[in-house]
Structure formats: structure tokens, C-alpha cells
N, C-alpha and C positions, 0 to 999 in steps of 0.2 A: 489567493490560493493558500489555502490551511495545508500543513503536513506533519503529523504528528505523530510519535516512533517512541521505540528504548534505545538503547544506544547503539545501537548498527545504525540508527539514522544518521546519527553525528561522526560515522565511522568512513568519511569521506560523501557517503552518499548526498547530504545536505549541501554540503559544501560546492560537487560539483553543478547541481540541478542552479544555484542559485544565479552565476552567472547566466545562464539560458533564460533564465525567469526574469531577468535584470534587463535582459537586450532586447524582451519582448514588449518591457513596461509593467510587468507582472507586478503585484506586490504577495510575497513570499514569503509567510508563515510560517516559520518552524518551534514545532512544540514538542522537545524530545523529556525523556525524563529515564534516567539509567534506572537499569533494574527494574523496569514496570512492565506490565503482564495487562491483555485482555481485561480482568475484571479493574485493574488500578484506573484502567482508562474507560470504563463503561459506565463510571459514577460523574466524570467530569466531563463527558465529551459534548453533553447538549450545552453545557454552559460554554463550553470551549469553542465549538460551530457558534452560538448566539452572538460571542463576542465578540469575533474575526466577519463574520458573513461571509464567509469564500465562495469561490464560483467553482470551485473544484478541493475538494479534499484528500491527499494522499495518506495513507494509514501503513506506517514501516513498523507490525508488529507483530510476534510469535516467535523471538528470539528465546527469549526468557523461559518458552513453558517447551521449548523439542524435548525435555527430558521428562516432562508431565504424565503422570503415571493414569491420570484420568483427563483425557485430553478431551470428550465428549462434556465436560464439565463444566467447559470454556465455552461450550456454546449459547449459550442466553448473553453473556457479555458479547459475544461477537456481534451477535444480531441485534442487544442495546445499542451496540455502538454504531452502526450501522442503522436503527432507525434515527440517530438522535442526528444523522447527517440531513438528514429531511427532505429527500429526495434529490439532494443537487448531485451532477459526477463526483464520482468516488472510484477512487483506485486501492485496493487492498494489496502491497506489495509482498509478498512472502520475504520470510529472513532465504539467507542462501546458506543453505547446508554446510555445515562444517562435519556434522557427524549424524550416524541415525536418526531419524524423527521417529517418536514414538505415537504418531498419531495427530499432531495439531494441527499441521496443512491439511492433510482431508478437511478437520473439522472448520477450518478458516474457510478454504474450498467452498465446502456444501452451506456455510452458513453468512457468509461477505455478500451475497444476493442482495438487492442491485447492485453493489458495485462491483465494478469490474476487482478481476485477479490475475495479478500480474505473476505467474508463476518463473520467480527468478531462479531455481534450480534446472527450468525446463530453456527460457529464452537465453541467460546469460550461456552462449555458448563456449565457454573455456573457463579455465580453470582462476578462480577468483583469488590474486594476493592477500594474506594475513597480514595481520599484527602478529605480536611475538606470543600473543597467547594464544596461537593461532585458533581463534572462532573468531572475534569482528574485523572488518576487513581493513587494507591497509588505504594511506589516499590513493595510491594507485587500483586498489580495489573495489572501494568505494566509488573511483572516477568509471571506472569499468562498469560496476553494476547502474550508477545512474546514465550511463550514456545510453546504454540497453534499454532503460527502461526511459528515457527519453523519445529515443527514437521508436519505439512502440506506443507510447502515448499520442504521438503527431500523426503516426498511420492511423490511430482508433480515433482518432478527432470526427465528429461525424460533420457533412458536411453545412453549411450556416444555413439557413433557409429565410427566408423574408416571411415576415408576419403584418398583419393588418398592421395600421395605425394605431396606439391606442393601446396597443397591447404589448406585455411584456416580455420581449425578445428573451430568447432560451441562452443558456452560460453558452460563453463561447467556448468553452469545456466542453460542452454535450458529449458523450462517446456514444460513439458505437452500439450495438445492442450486442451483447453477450453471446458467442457462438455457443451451442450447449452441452459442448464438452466442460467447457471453462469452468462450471461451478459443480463437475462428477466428479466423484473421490479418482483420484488414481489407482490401477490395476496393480494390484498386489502379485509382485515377482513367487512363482510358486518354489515351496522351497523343496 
């Protein structure tokens, strides 16, 4: 399992997923890098999937551009990064809000197709602990956010299915098919 982020990954969220991944046999990829943005990762992500070969890819990214004044800009790096996964499960995790977004989740939203999107403003139901500069989260916020998206990952698990002989059994990743809400912009609050 590949999972690669800016630095909300390593903001406990890493940390708590890997015991879970460790008790399952998992081997757990973590590819963070501070301060990096959709296009830093859309140059290196086919080599980065080539060299891991995961069975599932998590992507912790869109911290870095909420204040992005052209967030529609972002999109061809999204959906690079996103083909260079090359159809295996993928999970697109949204950053969790600390303040206004100015557009990048929709654009993550409408452009993370196939992979699934984990909208953690919508599932984490309460209120997420900071660090002291309050945006990335604390370890206990961090354990928060990955336990939520833990236990959402195991319900979207799709079920294993048996295949002929001879042929190449599907990740045991598979998810789920995408309800089709999951990849529509969000309803803009009228003002």
C-alpha cells in the first residue's frame, strides 16, 4: 500500500493508519513531502506507483492550494496523478478544513475519478484537534481523522470474488463503485 500526502499526512494521520496496516500484514508506504501541491506530485507519481507497486494508493493532498486563487488549474495535475495510478484502488483523501476553501475540493471532487474520495470535512464527524498553528492536525487529531477513514475504507472494501485459474486475482483492495454523488461539486450555501 502506497500513500503519499504534504504534510497533514505526517500530522498524526500516518502514524495512526500504520499500526492497522502492520496487524493486517500490510506493507505501508508512506510518501509525504511538506509543502507540496497537486502539480509537485503529478511529475513524480508514475515513477513513485512504478517503484512501490501497491495494491491500493491513498493520496493526503490539497492542504497546500485551500487558499489557491485558481483552483480549476489544478486540474490536469489531479487527473495526471490519478492516471499514473493505473487503475489499481485509490483513495483521494481531502485535507480537513481549518478555514475557507477557495475551490480545490470541488476541483479534487469532480477530477480524483476512479478513485474514490474520502470527503473528510463531511465523514469526520466532530470537531478535529490542532497543532498550535492551528491548520494541521494534532496526534490526537490526526488519530481521529485516520480512524474515520479507516473504518470507511473496510465498509467500501468490495466483496473478494473467485476467479478462474490462471488468472490474475483483483487487489484485495478493490472498492466499492463510487455512489454518484461522491465525485459532484458540493451545493454552494446561497448567500
Amino acid at each position: 500500500m502506497l500513500n503519499i500526502g504534504d504534510s497533514f499526512l505526517l500530522a498524526g494521520f500516518a502514524q495512526a493508519l500504520k499500526p492497522k496496516m502492520k496487524e493486517l500484514g500490510v506493507r505501508y508506504e508512506v510518501k509525504s513531502e511538506q509543502s507540496s501541491f497537486t502539480v509537485t506530485w503529478a511529475a513524480k507519481m508514475e515513477l513513485t506507483v512504478a517503484n512501490t507497486q501497491p495494491d491500493l494508493v491513498i493520496i493526503n493532498l490539497g492542504a497546500n492550494e485551500m487558499s489557491n486563487t485558481d483552483p480549476p488549474a489544478h486540474a490536469p495535475a489531479i487527473r495526471r496523478i490519478v492516471k499514473a495510478i493505473g487503475g489499481r484502488p485509490c483513495v483521494w483523501v481531502s485535507p480537513p478544513s481549518w478555514h475557507k476553501d477557495t475551490g480545490i475540493l470541488d476541483v479534487i471532487r469532480e477530477n480524483s475519478a476512479p478513485c474514490r474520495f474520502f470527503d473528510s470535512d463531511e465523514l469526520v464527524k466532530q470537531p478535529i484537534p490542532r497543532q498550535s498553528d492551528k491548520i494541521h492536525p494534532n496526534p490526537e487529531g490526526g488519530a481521529l481523522w485516520a480512524d474515520t477513514f479507516w473504518k470507511w475504507l473496510q465498509e467500501q472494501r468490495a466483496p473478494q470474488v473467485a476467479v478462474p485459474e490462471g488468472t490474475k486475482p483483483p487487489s484485495p483492495w478493490t472498492l466499492k463503485p463510487s455512489p454518484p454523488e461522491e465525485h459532484q461539486p458540493k451545493a454552494k450555501p446561497k448567500e
